[in-house]
C-alpha positions in Angstrom: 119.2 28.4 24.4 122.2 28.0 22.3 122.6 24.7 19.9 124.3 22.2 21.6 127.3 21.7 19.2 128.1 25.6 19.8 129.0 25.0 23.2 130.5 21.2 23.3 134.0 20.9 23.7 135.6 17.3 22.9 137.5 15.5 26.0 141.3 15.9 24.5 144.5 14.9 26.3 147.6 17.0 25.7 151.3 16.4 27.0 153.3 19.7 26.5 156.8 19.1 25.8 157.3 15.6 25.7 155.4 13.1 23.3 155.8 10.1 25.6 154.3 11.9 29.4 156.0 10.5 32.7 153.7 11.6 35.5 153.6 10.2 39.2 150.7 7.1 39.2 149.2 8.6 42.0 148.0 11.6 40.3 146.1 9.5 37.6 143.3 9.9 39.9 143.1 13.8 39.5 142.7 12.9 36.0 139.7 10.4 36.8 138.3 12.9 39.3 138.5 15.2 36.3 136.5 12.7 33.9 133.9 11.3 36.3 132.8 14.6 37.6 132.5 16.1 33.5 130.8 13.1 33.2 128.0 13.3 36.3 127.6 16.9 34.9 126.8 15.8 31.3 124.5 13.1 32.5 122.5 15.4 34.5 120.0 17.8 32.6 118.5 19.7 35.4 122.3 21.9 35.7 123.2 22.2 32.1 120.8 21.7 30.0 121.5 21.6 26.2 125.5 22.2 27.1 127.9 19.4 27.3 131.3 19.9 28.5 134.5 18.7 27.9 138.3 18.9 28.9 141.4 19.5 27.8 144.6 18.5 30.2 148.1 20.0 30.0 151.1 18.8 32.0 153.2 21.1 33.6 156.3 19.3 33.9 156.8 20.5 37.4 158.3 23.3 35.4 157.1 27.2 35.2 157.9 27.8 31.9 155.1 25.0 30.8 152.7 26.5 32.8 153.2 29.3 31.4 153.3 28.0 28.2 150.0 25.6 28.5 148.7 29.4 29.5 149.6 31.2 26.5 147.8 28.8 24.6 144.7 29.0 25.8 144.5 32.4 24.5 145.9 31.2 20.7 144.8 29.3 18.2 145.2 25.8 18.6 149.0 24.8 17.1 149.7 28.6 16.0 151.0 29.7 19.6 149.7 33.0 18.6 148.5 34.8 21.7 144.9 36.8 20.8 144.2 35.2 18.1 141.8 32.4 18.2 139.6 31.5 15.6 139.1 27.8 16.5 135.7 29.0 18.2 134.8 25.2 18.6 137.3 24.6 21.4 136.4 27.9 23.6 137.9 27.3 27.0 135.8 28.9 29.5 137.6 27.9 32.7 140.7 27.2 33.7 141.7 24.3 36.9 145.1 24.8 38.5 147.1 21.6 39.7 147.6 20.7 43.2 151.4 22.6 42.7 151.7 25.4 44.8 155.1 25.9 43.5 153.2 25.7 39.9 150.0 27.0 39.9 151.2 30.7 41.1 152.3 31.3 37.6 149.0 31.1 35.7 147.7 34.4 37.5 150.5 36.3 35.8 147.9 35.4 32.8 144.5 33.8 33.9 143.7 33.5 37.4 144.2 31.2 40.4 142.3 28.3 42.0 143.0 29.6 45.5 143.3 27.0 49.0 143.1 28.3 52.4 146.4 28.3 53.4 145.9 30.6 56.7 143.8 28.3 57.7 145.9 25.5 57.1 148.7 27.5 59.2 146.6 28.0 62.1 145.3 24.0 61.8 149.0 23.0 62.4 149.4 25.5 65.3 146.8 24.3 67.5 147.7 20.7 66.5 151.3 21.4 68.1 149.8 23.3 70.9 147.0 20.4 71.4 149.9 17.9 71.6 152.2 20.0 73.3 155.1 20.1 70.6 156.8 23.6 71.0 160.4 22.3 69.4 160.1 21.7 65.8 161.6 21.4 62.7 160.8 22.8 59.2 161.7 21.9 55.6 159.7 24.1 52.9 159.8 23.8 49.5 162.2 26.0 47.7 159.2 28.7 45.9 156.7 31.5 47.0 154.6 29.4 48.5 157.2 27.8 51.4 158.6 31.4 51.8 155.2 32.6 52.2 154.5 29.5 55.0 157.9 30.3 56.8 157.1 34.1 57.3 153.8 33.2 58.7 154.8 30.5 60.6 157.4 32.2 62.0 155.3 35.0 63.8 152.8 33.2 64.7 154.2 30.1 66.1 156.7 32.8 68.2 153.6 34.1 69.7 152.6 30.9 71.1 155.6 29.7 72.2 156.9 27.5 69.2 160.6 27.9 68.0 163.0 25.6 65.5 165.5 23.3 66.1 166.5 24.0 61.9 164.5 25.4 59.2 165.9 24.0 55.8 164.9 24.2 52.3 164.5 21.7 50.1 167.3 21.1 47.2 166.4 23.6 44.3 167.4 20.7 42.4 165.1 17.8 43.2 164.4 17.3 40.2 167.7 17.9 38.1 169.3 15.4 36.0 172.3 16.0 38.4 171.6 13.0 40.2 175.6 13.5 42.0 174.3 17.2 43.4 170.8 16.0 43.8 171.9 13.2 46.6 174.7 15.6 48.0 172.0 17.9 48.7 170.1 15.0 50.3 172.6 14.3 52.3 173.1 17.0 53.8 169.6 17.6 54.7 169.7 13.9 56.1 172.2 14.9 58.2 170.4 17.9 59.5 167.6 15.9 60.3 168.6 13.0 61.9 171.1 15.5 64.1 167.7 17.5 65.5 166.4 16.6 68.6 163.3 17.6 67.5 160.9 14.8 66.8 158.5 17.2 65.0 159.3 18.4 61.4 156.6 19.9 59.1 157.2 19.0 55.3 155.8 22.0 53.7 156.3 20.4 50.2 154.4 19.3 46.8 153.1 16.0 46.2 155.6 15.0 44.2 158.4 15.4 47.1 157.1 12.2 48.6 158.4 10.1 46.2 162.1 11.6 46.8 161.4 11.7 50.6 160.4 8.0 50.6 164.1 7.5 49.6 165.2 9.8 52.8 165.5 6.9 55.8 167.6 4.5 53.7 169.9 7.3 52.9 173.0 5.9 55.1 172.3 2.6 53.1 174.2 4.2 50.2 176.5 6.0 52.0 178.9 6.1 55.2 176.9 8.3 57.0 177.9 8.0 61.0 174.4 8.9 61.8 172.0 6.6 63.1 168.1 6.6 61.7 165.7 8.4 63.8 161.7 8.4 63.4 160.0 11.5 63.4 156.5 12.4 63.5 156.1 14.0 59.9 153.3 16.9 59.8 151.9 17.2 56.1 150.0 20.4 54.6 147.0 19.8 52.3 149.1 20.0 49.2 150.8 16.9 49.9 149.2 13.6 49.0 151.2 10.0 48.3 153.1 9.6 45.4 155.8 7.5 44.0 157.7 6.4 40.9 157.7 2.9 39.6 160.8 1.5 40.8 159.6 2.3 44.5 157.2 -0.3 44.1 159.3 -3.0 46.6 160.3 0.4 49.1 158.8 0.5 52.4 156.0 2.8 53.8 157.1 3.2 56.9 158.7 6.5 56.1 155.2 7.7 56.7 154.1 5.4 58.9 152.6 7.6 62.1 152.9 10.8 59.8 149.6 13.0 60.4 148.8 14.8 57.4 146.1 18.1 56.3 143.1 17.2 53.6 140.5 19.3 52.3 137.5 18.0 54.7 136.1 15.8 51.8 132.5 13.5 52.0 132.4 10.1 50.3 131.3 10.0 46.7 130.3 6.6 46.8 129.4 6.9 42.7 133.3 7.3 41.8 134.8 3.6 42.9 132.3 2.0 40.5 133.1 4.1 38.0 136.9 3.4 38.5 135.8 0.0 38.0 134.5 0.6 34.5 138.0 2.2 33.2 140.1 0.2 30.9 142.6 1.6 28.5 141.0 -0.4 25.7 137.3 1.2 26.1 138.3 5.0 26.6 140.6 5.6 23.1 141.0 9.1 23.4 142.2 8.5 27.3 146.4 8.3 25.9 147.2 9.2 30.0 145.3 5.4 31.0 147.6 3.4 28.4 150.9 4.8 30.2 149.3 4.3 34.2 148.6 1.1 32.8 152.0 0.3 31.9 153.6 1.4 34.6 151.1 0.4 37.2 150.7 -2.9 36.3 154.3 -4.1 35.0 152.9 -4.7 30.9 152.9 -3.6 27.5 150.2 -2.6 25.3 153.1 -3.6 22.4 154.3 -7.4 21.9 157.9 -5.6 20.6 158.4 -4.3 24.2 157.5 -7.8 26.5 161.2 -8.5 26.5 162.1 -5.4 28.4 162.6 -6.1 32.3 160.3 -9.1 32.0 157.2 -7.0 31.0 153.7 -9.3 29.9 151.4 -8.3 27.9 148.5 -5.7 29.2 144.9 -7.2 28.1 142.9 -3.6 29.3 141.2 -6.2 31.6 143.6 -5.5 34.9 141.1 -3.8 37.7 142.6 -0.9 39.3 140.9 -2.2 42.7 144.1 -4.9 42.8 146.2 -2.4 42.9 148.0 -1.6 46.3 146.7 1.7 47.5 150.2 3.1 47.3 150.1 2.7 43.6 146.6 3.8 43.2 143.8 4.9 45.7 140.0 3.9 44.9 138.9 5.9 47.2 138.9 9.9 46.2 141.8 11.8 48.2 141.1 15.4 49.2 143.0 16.9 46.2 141.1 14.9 43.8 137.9 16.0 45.9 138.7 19.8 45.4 138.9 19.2 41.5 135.6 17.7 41.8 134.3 20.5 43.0 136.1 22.9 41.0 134.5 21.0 38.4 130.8 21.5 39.7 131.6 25.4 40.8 132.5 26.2 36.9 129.0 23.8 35.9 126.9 26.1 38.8 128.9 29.6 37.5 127.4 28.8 34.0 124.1 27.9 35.2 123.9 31.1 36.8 125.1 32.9 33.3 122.6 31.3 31.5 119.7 32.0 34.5 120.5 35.9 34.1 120.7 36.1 30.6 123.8 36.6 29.9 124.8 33.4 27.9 124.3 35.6 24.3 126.9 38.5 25.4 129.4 35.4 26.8 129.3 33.8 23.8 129.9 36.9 21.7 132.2 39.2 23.4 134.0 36.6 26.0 136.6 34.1 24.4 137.5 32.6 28.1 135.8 33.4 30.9 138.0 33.9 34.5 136.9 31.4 37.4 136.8 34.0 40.1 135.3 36.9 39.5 134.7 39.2 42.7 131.2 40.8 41.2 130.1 37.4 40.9 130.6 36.0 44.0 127.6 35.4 45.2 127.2 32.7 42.4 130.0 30.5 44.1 127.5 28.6 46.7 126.3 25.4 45.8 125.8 22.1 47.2 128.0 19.5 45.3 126.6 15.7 44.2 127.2 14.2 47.7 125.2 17.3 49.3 127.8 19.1 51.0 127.9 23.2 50.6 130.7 24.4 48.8 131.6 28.4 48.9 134.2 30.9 48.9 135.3 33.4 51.2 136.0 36.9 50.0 139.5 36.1 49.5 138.2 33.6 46.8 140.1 30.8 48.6 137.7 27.3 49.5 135.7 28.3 52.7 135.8 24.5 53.7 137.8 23.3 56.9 140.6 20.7 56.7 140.3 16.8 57.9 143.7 15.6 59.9 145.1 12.5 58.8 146.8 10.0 60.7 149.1 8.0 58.2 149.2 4.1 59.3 151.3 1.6 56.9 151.5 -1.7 56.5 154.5 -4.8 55.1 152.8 -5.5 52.1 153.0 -1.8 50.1 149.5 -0.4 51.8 148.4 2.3 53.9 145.6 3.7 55.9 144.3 7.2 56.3 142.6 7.2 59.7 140.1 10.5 60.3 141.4 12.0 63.8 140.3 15.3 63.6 139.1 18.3 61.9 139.4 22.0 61.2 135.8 23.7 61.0 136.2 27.4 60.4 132.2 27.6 60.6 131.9 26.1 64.4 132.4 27.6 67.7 135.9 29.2 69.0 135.4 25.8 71.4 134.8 23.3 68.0 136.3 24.5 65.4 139.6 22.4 66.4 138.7 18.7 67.0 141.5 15.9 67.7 141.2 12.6 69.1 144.4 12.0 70.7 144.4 8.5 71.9 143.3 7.1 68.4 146.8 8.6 66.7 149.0 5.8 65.8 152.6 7.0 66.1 155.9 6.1 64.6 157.0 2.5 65.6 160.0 4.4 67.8 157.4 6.1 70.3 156.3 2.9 71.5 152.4 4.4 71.0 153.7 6.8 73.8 152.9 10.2 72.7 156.4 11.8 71.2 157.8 14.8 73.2 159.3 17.6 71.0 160.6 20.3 73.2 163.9 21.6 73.5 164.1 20.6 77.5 161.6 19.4 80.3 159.4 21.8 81.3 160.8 23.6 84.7 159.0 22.5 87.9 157.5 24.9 90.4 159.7 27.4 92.1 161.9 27.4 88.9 162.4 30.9 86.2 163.4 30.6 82.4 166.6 31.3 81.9 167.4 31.7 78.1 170.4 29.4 76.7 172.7 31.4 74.5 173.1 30.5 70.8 169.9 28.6 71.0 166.3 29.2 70.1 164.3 31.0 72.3 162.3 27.9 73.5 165.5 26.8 75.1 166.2 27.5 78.8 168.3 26.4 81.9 165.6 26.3 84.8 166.9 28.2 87.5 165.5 28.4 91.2 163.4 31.8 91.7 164.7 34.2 94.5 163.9 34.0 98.3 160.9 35.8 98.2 159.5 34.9 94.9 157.6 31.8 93.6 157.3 30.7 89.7 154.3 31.4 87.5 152.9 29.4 84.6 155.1 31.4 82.3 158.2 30.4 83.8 158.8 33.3 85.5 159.7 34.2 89.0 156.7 37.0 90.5 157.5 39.0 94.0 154.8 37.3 96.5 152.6 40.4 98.2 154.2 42.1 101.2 151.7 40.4 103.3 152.7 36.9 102.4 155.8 34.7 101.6 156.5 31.4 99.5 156.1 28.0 100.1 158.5 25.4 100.6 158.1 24.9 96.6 157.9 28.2 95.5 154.8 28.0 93.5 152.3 29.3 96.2 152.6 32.5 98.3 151.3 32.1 102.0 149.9 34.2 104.3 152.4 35.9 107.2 152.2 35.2 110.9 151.6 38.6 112.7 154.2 38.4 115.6 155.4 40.3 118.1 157.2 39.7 121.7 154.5 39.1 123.8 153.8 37.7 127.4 153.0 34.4 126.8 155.9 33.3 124.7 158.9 31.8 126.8 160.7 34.3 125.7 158.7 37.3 126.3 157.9 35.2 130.1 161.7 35.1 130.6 162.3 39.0 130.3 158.9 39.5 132.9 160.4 37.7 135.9 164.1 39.3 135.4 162.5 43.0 135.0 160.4 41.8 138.2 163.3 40.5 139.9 165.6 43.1 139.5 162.4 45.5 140.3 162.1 43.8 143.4 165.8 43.8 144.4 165.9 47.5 143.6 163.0 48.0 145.9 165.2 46.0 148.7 167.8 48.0 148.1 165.9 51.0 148.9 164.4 50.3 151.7 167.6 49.1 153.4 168.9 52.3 152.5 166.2 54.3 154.2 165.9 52.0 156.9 169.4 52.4 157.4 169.8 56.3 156.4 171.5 57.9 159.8 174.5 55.2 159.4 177.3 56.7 158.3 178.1 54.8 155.3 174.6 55.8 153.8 175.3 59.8 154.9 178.7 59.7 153.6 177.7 59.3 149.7 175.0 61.5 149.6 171.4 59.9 150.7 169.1 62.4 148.0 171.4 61.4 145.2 171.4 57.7 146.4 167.3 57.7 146.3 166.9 59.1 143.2 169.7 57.0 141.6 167.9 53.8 143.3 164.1 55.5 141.9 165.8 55.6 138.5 166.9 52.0 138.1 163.5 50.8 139.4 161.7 52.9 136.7 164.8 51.6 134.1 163.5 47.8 135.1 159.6 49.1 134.6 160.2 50.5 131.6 161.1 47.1 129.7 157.2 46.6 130.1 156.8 49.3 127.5 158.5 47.0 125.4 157.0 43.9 125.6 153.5 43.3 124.4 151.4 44.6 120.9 152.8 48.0 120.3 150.1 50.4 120.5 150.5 54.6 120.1 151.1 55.3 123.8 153.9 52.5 124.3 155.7 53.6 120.9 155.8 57.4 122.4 157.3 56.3 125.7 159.4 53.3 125.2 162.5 55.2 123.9 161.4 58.7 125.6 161.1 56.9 128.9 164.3 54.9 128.4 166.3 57.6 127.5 165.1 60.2 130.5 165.0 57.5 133.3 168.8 56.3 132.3 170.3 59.9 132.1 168.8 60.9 135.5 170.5 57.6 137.3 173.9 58.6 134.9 173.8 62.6 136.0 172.9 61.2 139.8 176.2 58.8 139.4 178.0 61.8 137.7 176.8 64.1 140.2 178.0 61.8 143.2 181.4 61.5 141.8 181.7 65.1 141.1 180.7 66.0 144.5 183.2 63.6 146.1 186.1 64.6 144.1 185.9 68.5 144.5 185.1 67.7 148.0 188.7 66.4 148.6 190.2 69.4 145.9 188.6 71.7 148.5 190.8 70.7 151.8 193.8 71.9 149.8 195.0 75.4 151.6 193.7 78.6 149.5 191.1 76.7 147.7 188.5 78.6 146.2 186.9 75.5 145.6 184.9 75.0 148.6 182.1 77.5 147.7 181.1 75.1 144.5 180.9 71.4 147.1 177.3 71.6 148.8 174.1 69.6 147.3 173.2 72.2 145.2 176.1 71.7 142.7 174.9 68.2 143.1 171.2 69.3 142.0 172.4 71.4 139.2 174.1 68.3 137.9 171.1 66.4 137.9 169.0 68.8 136.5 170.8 70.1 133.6 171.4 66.8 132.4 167.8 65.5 133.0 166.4 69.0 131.1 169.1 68.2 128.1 167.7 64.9 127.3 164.0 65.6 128.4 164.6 68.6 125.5 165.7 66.0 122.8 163.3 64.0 123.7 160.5 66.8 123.5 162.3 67.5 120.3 162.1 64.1 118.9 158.2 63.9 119.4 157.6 66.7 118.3 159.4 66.7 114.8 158.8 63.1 114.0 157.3 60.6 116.9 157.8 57.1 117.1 154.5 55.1 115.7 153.3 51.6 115.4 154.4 50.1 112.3 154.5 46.4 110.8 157.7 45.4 109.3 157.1 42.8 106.6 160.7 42.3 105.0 162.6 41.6 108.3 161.5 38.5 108.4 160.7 36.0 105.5 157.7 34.5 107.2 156.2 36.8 109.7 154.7 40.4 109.7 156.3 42.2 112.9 154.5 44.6 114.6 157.0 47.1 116.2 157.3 50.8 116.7 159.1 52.8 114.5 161.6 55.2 115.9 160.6 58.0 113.1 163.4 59.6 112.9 167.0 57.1 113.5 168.6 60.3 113.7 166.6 61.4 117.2 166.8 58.3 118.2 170.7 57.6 117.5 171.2 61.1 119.8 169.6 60.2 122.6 171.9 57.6 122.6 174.7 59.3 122.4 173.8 62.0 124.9 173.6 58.9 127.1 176.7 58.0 125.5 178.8 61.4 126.6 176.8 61.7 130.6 179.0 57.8 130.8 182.3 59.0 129.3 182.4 62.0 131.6 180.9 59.8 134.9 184.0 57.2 133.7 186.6 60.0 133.8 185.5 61.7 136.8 185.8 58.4 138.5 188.6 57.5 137.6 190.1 60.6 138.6 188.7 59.9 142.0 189.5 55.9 142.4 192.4 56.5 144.6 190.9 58.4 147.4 190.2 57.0 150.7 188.3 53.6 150.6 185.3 55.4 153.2 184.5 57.8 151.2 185.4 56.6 147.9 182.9 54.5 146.1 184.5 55.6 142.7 186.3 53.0 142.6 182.6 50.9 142.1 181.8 53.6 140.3 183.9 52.9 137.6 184.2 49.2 137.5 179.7 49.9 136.8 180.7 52.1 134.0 182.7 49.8 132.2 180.1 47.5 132.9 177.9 49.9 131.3 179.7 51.2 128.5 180.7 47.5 127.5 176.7 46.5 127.2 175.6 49.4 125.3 179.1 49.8 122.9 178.0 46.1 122.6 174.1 47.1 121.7 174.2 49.2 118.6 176.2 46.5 116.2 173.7 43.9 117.4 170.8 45.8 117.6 171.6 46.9 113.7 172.6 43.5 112.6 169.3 41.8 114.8 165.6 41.1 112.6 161.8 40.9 114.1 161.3 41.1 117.3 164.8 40.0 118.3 165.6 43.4 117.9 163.2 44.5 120.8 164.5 41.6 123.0 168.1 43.2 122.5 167.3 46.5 123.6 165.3 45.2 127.0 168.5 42.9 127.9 170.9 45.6 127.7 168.2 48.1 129.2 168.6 45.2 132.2 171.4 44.3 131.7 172.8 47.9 132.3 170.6 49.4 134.9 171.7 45.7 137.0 175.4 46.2 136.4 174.8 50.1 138.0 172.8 48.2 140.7 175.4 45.6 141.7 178.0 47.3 141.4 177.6 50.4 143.6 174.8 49.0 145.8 176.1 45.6 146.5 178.9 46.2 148.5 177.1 48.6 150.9 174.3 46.1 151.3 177.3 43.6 152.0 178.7 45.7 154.7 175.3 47.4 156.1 173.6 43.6 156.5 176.6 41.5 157.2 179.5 44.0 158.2 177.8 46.1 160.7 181.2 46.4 162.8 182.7 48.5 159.6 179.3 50.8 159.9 180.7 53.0 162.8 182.0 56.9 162.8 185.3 55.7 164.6 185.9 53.2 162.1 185.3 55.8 158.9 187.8 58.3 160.9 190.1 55.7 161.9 190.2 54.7 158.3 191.1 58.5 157.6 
């Protein structure tokens, strides 16, 4: 083993820069965490045995060009400043602690190496805090370095991902620390402004420690100046970086900046050894210690020289103050997480030379190695210890601290003190399900929130049955909730989703419902109606028949054609039976006659009708002298008629069937709340022509009796004729627009009224007034009367 006065280093205190050092009070402690845990080390024989180590502490300034100074020094000659040369083998520093500064402690890798926290981590921690607490509109202000523009990049993807957008995303003054007090508070200002505008309640402070002290200044801002804008709380979220600090003169300031803040902290145990030993400092006992005469000073309002009592009413220090009196926002007794990771820096670099020594490769150190870097990737599995309190400390392969993060709820108090309250924890070596642990009802919150949890999101959350509609010029967390679409019900996303064809929304369009299968069917009032007026008008059809055959030598039955009369009277009793086809679940036989049926039955009755008229008109054409019409009047023209016209639409028809037959089908968009069973026509276009065939036999049966209304009244039944054909023409010219414009099964109920409502008008019009005269006018029913009449 090497002698021990090879390897001892004296405990030294250095201020670059500046013979008289101003720090912040707060980071004294860092100091003390420094000493005590040299100290433990040196005391303890079992990890360095023979070696004693000691320290040497440079201030930065909160300036890079110190740290990189205090960094070139190390690697010259002490007071030369002559970079690889060192002769003053005595004071060989073998490791190398950066400060807490993010914004600092970059520099030194330029030249030595970094003491690396886990700042992913640390990002993710404050994501599934906001998520846990259901903050998705926030506010940023980042410190004005690598570090915050590292933070803001990352933060910016990955909070996007999950939903979480900025109200304002500001940096901090470049010059917070400028002697240009006049641009320094402008800046402020300004930021104030920003601030205090956001409706955000949330705001991360991505910042160094020191930034509290000018922060603690930020609420009493519109003290100073006319500033029309009125002091809002907000719940402050602090990284790991940030501890409490504060100058002097904010002694008599409030806390309650931070009151309700919740802050990061390297997940730290208790090491119940350090608050005695913080009870044993004294300025007078530790010479060498020049950092404790200045905290003493300025923590406890005294003066170590009588020529200085006079200034600002200063006594006299005795050495004998206790740092325990101290309010806690001067001084903590109790180790703070930053303090806590240079502890264990301290005990890593105490373990790493253990290890050296263990292997046998203390000798080549010692000759060849003038400073030796903390992280060294070859050596990595030397970084796994377990520190004085028992708690293991490693790195991951990134060399950054593989411990998790303790969250901090921030409570103050009137008289210049403050709790840190333990509600939760970040545990990268748990389960997915416990590695993010808050207690939520033991957060204190700003005094503003009334202990009600704060909302920070840019508007309410849209209720059920509403889409996310983006608001223009804002971020994308802000919306207009807008009701979904008939037909459509919200989703947890805050969209608007089609519901299935099968099913339609509720009355709060956020559940989709099953459809009602409908159809018209008998034992709806409706579908009972149509029954008994298609059996009705069956029935007086049937009525009409039989008088007719009971009554078929009269002469007003044998003077308009008795064949053409029965069929015509056949046809409109089939045209009522037909509705049935109609009405009732469509199955494949009804689809393939309803329309086929419809259409043949209705352009016999309108050929028989055609064929009558036809018959009666060339009858009288053919009494003229020298007409050669007389060969053409007999039944058989009247057959022909009949025929040909029946054959035409029976061939469309057969057509139609063939090339693309009605089926059963279910229409599910019709109607918003009901499936429809119906048949589908398969081709409009057949179906549409079958109409109009029908269409063109009633135009020409309309003309011809026209043509023929003026002849004698006892052969003339044109005259009924025509009056049925406008009755006709008017219900089906009335049809297609509704029957187009009609949904569901209303559209079947159409077509079976004007089906009735047609063949009836044919009925009464040219059956009614025979019946009249046959049943009640028997007198008018004679030969003599019908030649009389001629």
């Amino acid at each position: 083993m090497l002698p021990e006065d090879d390897i001892c280093f004296h405990c030294r205190i250095l201020c670059i820069h500046n013979s008289h050092c101003r720090f912040f009070l707060q980071n004294y402690q860092h100091t003390l965490a420094l000493i005590f845990a040299v100290k433990e080390i040196n005391e303890n024989p079992q990890l360095l045995s023979n070696m004693t180590l000691g320290i040497r502490i440079t201030n930065s300034n909160f300036m890079a060009k110190w740290t990189y100074f205090a960094s070139l020094e190390l690697l010259s000659t002490q007071g030369k400043f002559i970079p690889n040369y060192k002769c003053d083998v005595q004071e060989k520093t073998i490791s190398v602690i950066a400060g807490p500064n993010a914004n600092i402690s970059p520099f030194m890798p330029n030249i030595l190496n970094i003491y690396k926290m886990p700042q992913k981590l640390q990002t993710n921690g404050i994501l599934q805090l906001l998520l846990h607490l259901k903050w998705s509109y926030i506010g940023l202000i980042s410190q004005r370095d690598e570090s915050g523009q590292r933070f803001v990049q990352h933060a910016l993807t990955l909070f996007a991902q999950k939903g979480i957008c900025f109200d304002f995303m500001q940096e901090l003054p470049k010059e917070t620390f400028s002697n240009d007090i006049d641009t320094v508070f402008k800046d402020f200002i300004d930021l104030y402004k920003v601030v205090m505008n956001s409706t955000a309640n949330v705001v991360i402070l991505y910042c160094e420690n020191q930034v509290i002290a000018v922060f603690r200044l930020f609420p009493y801002l519109s003290e100073y100046e006319d500033i029309p804008v009125r002091r809002k709380d907000k719940v402050w979220i602090m990284p790991g970086q940030m501890e409490f600090t504060s100058v002097p003169f904010q002694k008599i300031r409030p806390l309650d900046f931070i009151h309700g803040a919740i802050s990061f902290a390297v997940s730290s145990k208790e090491v119940t050894e350090f608050k005695p030993f913080l009870q044993m400092r004294s300025p007078t006992s530790e010479e060498e210690d020049h950092i404790a005469r200045l905290f003493w000073e300025q923590a406890f309002e005294c003066s170590f020289f009588k020529d200085k009592l006079d200034e600002n009413g200063r006594v006299l220090c005795t050495g004998e103050e206790k740092l325990e009196t101290l309010p806690n926002s001067i001084f903590e007794t109790t180790m703070t997480g930053q303090s806590y990771s240079i502890y264990n820096a301290i005990y890593a670099v105490a373990h790493a030379l253990k290890a050296m020594f263990t292997i046998h490769i203390v000798q080549k150190l010692h000759k060849s190695l003038h400073w030796f870097m903390f992280y060294d990737s070859s050596m990595e599995e030397l970084f796994l210890f377990n520190n004085s309190v028992g708690e293991k400390i490693f790195f991951n392969e990134k060399g950054e601290l593989g411990t998790g993060f303790d969250i901090i709820n921030w409570i103050t108090f009137p008289n210049q003190t403050f709790l840190k309250i333990k509600i939760g924890k970040i545990d990268p070596l748990a389960s997915s399900e416990e590695s993010f642990m808050v207690s939520e009802e033991n957060i204190i919150w700003p005094t503003m929130f009334n202990q009600a949890l704060p909302l920070s999101v840019c508007n309410k959350k849209c209720y059920p049955g509403y889409l996310k509609k983006k608001i223009d010029e804002k971020p994308f967390c802000c919306y207009d909730c807008l009701p979904c679409a008939e037909g459509k019900i919200s989703n947890r996303l805050g969209d608007c989703s089609q519901c299935p064809e099968n099913q339609y929304p509720n009355e709060f369009h956020n559940l989709c419902i099953e459809k009602q299968i409908t159809f018209l069917s008998y034992e709806e009032p409706l579908g009972i109606t149509l029954t008994a007026v298609a059996v009705l008008f069956f029935v007086t059809s049937a009525l009409v028949l039989r008088i007719f055959i009971k009554q078929w030598e009269t002469p007003i039955v044998k003077a308009n054609n008795r064949n053409l009369t029965y069929i015509l009277l056949v046809a409109l009793q089939l045209s009522f039976l037909c509705t049935f086809l109609f009405i009732g679940q469509p199955d494949q036989v009804k689809c393939l006659m309803q329309q086929t049926a419809f259409g043949i039955i209705f352009s016999v009755a309108i050929s028989c009708i055609l064929g009558k008229t036809t018959i009666v008109v060339l009858a009288f054409m053919a009494t003229k002298p020298g007409s050669q019409i007389k060969k053409w009047v007999g039944k058989r023209l009247a057959n022909v008629i009949v025929l040909s016209c029946s054959m035409i639409q029976f061939s469309i028809c057969a057509m139609w069937l063939a090339i693309s037959p009605p089926f059963p089908d279910s229409d599910m968009h019709s109607m918003a709340e009901e499936i429809v069973l119906e048949c589908n026509e398969g081709s409009a276009i057949m179906f549409y022509t079958v109409l109009g065939f029908m269409g063109f036999l009633t135009g020409i049966s309309f003309t011809v009796a026209f043509l023929a209304r003026k002849l004698p009244d006892s052969f003339n039944e044109a005259k009924f004729i025509t009056f049925s054909m406008l009755v006709f023409c008017s219900v089906w010219v009335t049809f297609v627009p509704t029957y187009l414009s009609t949904k569901g099964k209303y559209m079947v109920v159409v077509e079976i009224f004007s089906i009735l409502a047609s063949a009836m008008g044919l009925l009464a019009c040219i059956f009614f007034p025979k019946c009249y005269i046959i049943l009640l006018r028997p007198d008018l029913n004679r030969k003599d009367k019908i030649i009389k009449q001629i």
